[in-house]
Backbone bond lengths (Angstrom), bond angles and torsions (degrees), N, CA, C in turn:
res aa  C-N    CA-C-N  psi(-1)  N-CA   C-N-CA  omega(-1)  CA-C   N-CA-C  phi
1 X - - - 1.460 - - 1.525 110.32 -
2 X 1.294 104.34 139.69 1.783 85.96 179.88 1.959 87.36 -132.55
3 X 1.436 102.03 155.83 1.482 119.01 178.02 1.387 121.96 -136.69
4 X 1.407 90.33 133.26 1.808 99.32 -175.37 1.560 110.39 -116.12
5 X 1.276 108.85 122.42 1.473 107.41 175.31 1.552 109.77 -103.12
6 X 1.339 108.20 123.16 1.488 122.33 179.96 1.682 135.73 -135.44
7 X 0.954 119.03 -166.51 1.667 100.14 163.03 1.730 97.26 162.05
8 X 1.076 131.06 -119.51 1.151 142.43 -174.16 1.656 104.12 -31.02
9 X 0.678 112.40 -43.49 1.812 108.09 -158.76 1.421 93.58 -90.79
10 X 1.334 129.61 4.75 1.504 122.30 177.51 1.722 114.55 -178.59
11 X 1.615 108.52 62.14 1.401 121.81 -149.07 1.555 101.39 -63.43
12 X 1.185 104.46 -27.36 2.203 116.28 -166.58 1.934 83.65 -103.34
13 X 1.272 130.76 44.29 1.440 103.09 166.55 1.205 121.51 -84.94
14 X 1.573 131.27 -0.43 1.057 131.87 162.75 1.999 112.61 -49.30
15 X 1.091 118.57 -48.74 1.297 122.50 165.81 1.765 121.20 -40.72
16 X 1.482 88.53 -41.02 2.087 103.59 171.84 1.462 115.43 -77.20
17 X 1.157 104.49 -21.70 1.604 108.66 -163.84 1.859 109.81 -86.19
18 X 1.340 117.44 146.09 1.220 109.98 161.73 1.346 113.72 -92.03
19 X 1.646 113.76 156.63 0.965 120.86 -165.49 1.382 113.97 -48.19
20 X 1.194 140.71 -43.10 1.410 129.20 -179.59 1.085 134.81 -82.81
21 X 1.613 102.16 26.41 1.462 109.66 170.22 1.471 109.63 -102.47
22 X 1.381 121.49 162.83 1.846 141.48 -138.94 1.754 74.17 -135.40
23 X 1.469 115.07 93.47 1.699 115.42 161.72 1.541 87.24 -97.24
24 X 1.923 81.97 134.26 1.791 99.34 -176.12 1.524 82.46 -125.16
25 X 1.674 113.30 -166.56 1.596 114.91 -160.26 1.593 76.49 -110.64
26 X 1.505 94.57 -171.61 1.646 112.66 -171.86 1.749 96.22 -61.23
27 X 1.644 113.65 137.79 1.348 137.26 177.97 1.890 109.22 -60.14
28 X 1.317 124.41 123.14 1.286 109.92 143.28 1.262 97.31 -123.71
29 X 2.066 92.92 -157.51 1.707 95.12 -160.36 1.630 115.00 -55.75
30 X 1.488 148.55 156.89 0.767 157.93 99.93 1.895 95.38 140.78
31 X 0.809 131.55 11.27 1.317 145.83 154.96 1.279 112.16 -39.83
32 X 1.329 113.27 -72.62 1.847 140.86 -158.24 1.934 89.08 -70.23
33 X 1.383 113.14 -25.92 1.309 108.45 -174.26 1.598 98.21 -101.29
34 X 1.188 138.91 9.30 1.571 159.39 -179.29 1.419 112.96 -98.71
35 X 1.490 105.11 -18.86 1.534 120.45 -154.62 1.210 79.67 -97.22
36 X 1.360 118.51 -65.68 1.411 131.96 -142.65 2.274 99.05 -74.38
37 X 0.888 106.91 -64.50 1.805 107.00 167.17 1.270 97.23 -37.38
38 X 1.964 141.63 -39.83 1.224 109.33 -171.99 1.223 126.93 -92.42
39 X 1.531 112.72 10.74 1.534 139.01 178.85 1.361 119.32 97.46
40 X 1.197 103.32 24.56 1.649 99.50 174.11 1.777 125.92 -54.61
41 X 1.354 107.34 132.22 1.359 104.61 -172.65 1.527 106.13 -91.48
42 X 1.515 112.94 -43.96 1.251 123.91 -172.70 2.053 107.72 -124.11
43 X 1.065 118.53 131.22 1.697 131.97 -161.97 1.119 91.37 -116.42
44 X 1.581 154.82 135.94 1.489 152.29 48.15 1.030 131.37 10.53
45 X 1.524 140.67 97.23 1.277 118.04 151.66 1.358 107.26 -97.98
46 X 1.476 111.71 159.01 1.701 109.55 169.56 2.073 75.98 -146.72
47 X 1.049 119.24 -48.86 1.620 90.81 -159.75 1.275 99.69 -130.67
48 X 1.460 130.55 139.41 1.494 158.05 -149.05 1.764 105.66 -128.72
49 X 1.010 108.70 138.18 1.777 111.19 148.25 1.338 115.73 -90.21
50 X 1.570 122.23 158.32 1.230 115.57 162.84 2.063 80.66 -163.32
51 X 1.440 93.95 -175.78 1.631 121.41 -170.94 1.440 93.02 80.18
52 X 1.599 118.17 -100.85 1.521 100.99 -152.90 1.551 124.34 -91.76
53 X 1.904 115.52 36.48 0.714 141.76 168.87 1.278 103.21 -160.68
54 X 2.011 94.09 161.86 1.597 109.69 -169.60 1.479 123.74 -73.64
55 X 1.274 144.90 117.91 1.452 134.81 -135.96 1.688 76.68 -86.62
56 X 1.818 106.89 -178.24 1.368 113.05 175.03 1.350 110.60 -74.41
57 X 1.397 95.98 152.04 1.596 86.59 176.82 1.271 115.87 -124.66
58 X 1.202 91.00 158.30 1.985 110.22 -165.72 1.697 101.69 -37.83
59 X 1.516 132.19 -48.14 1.247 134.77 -165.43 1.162 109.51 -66.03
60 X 1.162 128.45 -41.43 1.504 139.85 150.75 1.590 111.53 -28.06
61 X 1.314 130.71 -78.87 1.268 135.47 132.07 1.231 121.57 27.95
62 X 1.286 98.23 -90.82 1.831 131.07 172.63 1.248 108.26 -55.35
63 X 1.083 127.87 -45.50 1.444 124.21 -156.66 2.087 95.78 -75.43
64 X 1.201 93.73 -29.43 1.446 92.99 -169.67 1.446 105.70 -100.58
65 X 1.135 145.57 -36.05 1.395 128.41 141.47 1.456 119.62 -30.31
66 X 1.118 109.57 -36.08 2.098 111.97 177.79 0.987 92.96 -62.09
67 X 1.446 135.56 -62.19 1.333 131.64 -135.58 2.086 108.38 -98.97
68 X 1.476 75.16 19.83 2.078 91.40 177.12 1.578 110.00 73.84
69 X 1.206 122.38 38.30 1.562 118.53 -171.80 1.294 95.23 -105.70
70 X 1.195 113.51 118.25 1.819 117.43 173.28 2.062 94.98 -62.05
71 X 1.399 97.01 128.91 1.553 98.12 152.27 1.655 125.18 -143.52
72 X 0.918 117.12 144.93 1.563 119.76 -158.01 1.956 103.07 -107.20
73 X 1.206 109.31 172.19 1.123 96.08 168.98 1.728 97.58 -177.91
74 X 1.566 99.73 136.16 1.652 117.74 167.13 1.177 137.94 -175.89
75 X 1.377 141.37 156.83 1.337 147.12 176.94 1.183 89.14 103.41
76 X 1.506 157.51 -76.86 1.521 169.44 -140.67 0.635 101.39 -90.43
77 X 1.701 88.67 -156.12 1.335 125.66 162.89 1.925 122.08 -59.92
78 X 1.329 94.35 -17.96 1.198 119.20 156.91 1.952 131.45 -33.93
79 X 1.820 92.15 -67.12 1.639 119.45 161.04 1.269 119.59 -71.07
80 X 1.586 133.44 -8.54 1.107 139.84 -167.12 1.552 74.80 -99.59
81 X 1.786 119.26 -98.19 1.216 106.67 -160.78 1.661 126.73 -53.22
82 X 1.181 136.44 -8.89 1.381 146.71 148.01 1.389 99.28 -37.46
83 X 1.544 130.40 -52.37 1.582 122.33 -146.95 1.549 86.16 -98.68
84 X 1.131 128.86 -30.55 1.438 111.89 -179.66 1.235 116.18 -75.71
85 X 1.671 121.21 -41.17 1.784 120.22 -177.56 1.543 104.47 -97.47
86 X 1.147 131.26 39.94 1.271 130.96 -177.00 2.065 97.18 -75.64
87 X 1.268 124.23 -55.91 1.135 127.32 154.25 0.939 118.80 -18.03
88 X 1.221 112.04 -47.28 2.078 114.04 -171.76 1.729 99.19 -74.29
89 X 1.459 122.87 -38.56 1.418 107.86 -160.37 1.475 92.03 140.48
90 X 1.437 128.50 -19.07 1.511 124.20 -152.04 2.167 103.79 -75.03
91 X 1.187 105.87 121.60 2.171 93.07 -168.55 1.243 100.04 -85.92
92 X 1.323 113.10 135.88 1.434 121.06 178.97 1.528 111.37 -93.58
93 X 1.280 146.98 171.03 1.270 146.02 -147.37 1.573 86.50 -152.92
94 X 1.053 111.94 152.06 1.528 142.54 151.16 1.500 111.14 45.72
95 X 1.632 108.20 171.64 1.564 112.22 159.90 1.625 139.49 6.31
96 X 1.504 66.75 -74.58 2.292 87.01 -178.53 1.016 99.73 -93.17
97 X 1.549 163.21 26.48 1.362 146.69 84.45 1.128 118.77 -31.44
98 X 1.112 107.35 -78.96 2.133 108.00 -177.08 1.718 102.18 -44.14
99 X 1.077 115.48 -37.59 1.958 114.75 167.61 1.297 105.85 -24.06
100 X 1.362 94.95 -81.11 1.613 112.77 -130.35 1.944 83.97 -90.51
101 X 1.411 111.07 -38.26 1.788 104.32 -177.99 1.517 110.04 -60.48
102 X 1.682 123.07 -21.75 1.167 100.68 -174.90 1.715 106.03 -112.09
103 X 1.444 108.69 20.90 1.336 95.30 167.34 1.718 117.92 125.53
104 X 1.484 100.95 -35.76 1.283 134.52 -167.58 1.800 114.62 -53.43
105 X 1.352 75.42 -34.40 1.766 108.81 179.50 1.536 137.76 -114.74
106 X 1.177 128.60 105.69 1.726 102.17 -165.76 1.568 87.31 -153.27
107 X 1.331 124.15 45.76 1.537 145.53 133.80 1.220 125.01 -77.37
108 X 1.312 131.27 90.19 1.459 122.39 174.45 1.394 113.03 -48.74
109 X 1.925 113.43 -34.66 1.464 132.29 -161.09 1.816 92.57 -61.04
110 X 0.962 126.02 -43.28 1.185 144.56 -135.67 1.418 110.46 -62.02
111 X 2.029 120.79 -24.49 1.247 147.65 179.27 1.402 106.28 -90.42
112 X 1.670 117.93 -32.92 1.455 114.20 -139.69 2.116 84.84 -91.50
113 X 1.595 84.56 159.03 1.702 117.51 155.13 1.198 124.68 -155.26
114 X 1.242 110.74 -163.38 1.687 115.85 -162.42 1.335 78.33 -115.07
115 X 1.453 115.75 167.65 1.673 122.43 165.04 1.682 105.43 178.84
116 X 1.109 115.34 154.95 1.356 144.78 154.76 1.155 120.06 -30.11
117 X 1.543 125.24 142.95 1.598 121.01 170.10 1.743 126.44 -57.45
118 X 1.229 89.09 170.77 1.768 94.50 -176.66 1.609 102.75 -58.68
119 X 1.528 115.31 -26.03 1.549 106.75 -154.61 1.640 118.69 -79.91
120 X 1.804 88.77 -20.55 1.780 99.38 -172.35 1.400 81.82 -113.66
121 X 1.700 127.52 43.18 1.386 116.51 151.45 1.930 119.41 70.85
122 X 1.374 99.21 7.77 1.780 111.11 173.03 1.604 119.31 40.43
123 X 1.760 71.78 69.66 1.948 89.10 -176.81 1.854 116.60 -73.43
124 X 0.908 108.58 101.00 1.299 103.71 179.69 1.440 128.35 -37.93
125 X 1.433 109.73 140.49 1.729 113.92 -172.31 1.518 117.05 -108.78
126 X 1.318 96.91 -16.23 1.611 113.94 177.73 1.687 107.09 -137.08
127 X 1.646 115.00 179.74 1.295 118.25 -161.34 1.593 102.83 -114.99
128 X 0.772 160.41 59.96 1.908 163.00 142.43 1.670 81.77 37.27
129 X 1.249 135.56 118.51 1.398 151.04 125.07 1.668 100.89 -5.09
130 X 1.503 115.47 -56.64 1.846 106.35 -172.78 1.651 115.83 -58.76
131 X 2.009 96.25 -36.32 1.475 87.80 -174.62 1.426 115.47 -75.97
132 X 1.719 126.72 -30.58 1.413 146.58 149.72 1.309 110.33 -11.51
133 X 1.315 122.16 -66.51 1.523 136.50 -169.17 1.239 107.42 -77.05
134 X 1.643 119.33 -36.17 1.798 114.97 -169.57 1.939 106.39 -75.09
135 X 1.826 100.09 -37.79 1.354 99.92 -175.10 2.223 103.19 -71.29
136 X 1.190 111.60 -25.96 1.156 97.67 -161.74 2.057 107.35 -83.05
137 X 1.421 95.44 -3.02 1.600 114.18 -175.65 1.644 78.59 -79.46
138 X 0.954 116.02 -70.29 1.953 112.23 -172.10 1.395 104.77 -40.10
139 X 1.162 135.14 -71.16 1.075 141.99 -166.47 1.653 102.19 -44.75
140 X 1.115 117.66 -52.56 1.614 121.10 -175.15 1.616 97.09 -67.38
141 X 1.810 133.71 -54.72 1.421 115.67 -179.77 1.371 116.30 -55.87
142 X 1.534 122.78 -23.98 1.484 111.69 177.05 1.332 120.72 -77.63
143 X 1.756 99.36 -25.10 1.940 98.12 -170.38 1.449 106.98 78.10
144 X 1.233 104.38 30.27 1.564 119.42 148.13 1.842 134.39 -23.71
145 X 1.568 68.22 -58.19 1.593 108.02 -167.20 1.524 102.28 -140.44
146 X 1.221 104.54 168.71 1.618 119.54 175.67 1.515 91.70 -83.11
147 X 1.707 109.13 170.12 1.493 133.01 170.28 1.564 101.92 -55.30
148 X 0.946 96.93 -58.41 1.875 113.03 -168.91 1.463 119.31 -52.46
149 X 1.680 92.80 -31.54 1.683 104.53 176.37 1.708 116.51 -84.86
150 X 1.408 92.96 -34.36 1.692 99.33 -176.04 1.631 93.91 -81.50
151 X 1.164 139.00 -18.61 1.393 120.17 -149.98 2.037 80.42 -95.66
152 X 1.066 122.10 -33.95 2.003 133.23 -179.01 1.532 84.91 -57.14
153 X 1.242 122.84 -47.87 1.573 117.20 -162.95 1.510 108.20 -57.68
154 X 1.432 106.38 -54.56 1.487 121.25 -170.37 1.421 115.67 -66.90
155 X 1.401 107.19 -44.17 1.775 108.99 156.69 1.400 117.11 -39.03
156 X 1.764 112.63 -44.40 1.502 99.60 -160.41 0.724 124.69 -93.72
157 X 1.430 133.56 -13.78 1.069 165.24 67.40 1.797 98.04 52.45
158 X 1.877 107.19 -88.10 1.458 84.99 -177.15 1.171 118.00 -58.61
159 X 1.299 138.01 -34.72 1.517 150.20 -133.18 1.712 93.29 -71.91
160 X 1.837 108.32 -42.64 1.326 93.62 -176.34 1.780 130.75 -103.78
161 X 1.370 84.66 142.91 1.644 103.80 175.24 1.856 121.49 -34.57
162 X 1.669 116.65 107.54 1.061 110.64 -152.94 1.837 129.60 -43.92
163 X 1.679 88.30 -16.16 1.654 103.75 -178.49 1.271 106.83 -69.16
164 X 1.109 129.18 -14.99 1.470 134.79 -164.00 1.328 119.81 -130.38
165 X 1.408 120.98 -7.43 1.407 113.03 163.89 1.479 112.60 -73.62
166 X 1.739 96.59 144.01 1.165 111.03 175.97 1.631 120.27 -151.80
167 X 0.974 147.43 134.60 1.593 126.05 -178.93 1.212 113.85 -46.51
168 X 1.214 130.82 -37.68 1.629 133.79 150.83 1.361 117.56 -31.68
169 X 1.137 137.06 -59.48 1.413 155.54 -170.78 1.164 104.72 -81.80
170 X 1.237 116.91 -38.96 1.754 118.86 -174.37 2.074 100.58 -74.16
171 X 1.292 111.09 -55.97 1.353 116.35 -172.81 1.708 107.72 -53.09
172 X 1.642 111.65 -46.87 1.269 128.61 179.45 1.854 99.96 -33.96
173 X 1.424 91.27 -69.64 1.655 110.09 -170.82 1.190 121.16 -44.79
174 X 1.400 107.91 -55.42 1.188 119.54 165.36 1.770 171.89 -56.82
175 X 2.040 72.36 -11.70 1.582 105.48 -166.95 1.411 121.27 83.21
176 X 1.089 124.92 -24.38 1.753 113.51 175.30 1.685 95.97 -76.68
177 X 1.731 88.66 153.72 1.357 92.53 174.89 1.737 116.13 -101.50
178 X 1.237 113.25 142.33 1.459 140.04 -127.91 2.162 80.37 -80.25
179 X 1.398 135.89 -40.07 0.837 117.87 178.35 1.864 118.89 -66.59
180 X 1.194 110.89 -25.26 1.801 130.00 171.43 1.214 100.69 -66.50
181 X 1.189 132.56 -46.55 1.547 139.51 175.07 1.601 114.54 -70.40
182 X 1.144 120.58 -61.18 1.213 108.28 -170.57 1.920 107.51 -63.37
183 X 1.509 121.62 -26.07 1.287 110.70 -169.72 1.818 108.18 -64.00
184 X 1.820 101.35 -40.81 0.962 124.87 -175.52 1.834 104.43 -56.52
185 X 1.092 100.64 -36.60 1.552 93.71 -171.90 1.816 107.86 -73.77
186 X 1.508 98.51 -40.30 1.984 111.86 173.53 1.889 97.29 -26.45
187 X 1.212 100.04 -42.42 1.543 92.35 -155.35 1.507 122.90 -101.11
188 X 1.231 86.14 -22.49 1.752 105.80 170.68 1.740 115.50 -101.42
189 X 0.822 153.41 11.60 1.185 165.90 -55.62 1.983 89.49 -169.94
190 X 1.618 118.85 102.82 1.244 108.89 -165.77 1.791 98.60 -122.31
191 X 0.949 104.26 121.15 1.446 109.41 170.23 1.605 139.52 -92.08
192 X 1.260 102.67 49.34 1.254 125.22 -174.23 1.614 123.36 -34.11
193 X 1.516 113.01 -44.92 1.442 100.72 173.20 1.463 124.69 -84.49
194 X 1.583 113.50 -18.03 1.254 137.01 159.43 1.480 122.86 -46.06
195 X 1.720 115.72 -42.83 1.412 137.30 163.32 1.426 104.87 -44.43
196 X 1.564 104.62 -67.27 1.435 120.49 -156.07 1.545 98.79 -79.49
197 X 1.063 147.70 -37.23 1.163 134.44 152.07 1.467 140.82 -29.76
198 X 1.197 103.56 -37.51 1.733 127.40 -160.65 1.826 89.97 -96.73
199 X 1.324 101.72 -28.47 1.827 109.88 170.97 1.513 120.47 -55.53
200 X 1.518 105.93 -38.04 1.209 110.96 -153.00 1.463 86.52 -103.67
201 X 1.569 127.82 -37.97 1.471 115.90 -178.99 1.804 96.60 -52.69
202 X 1.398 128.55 -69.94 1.552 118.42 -150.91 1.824 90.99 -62.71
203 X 1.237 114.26 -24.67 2.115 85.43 -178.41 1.636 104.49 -79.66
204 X 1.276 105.78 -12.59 2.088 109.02 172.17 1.699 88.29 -57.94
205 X 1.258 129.32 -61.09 1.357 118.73 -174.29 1.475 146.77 -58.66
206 X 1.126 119.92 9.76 1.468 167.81 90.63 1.791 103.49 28.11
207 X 1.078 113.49 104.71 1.589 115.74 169.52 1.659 107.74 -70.19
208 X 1.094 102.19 -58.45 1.602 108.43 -178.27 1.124 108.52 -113.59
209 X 1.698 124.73 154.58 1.490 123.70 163.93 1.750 113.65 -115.58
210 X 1.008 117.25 128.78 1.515 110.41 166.55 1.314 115.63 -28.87
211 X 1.174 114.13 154.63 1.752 128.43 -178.88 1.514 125.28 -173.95
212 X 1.084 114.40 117.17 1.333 144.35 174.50 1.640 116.93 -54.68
213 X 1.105 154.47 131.33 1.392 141.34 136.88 1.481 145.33 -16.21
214 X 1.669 133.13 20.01 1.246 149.85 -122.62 1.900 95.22 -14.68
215 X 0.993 114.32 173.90 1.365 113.30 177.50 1.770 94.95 -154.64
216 X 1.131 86.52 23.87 2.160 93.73 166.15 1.556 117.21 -131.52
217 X 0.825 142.44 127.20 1.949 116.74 159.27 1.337 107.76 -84.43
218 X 1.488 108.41 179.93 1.245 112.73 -163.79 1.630 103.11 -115.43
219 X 0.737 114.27 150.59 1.856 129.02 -163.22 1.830 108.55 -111.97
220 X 0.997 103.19 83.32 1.298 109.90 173.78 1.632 124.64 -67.62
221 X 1.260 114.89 97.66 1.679 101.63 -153.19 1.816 90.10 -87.14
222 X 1.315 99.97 -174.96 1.565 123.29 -173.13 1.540 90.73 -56.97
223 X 1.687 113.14 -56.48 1.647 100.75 -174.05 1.250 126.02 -49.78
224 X 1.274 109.44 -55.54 1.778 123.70 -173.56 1.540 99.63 -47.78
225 X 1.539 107.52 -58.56 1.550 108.09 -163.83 2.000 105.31 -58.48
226 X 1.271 115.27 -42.31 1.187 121.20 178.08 1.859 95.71 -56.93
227 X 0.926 117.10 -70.04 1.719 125.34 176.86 1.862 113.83 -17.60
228 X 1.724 96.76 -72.80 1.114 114.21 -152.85 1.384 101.22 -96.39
229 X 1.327 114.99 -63.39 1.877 145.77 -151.48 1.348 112.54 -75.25
């Protein structure tokens, strides 16, 4: 059985997925260890909770890499924990993996947004900084905009607080005006965690995954075992 937990970064992935994949909603803590009791062979993450719940945690992770479970991870919270257990065996997927694993990146904020429930499909309310930066990289290869204008974008872009970015807010900040911007964005419009998502569904489709020999064990401390064991 293999399971992918997702949501925001790829609300229709049932359409991406092959049939024998288990689409669960975005991962928090004790999920990835939910996966694993229901026999998961192969784990996905692409999208995580965290703030008013405990995000997944790395041991979770670990515990299932020990126990030989291929798990993949990208676009999210996904590429975050990918870039941290990559050591362990954990495969990272796409773009915003190679980011943040080689350095490029060391914003957790940098993935996150606000969004909508599972039921109306988790319409986003704000813009993820990754997709911000990928559409405003387009905009600069087309010559959209001048350097000077895209480089104000990307500033404002970081400057704001992920609850509150918005192309609205970003243009505001920035000096372009928000109707020049939004047309500009219609057309350049880059969906970066959406990419990296749709990456990790076709390698979920995958009969076999490469695999290494672990060359660590896994350390079950007093908590976990109290937790899980």
């Amino acid at each position: 059985m293999k399971v992918v937990f997702v949501g925001p970064s790829l609300p229709n992935a049932r359409r991406f997925a092959a049939s024998d994949i288990d689409i669960r909603p975005p991962a928090c803590q004790g999920d990835v260890m939910r996966a694993v009791a229901d026999g998961a062979t192969a784990i996905g993450l692409i999208d995580g909770q965290f703030e008013m719940v405990a995000p997944v945690w790395h041991k979770e992770l670990l515990f299932a890499l020990s126990r030989n479970i291929t798990v993949l991870g990208a676009a999210s919270m996904g590429a975050l924990r990918a870039a941290e257990c990559a050591d362990f065996g954990m495969i990272g997927i796409g773009t915003i993996f190679e980011d943040y694993v080689s350095g490029r990146r060391v914003d957790d904020a940098d993935v996150a947004l606000t969004y909508g429930p599972a039921e109306l499909g988790y319409p986003p309310s704000t813009v993820p900084l990754v997709n911000a930066q990928a559409t405003i990289s387009r905009i600069s290869e087309l010559g959209m905009l001048s350097a000077a204008s895209c480089q104000a974008l990307d500033d404002a872009a970081q400057a704001l607080f992920f609850k509150r970015r918005s192309w609205k807010s970003i243009a505001t900040l920035s000096g372009i005006g928000v109707e020049t911007l939004k047309s500009i964005v219609d057309h350049c419009w880059v969906d970066q965690k959406k990419l990296d998502a749709i990456k990790l569904l076709e390698a979920m489709q995958q009969t076999a995954f490469p695999t290494e020999a672990a060359d660590w064990q896994f350390n079950a401390t007093p908590l976990f075992r109290k937790m899980y064991l």
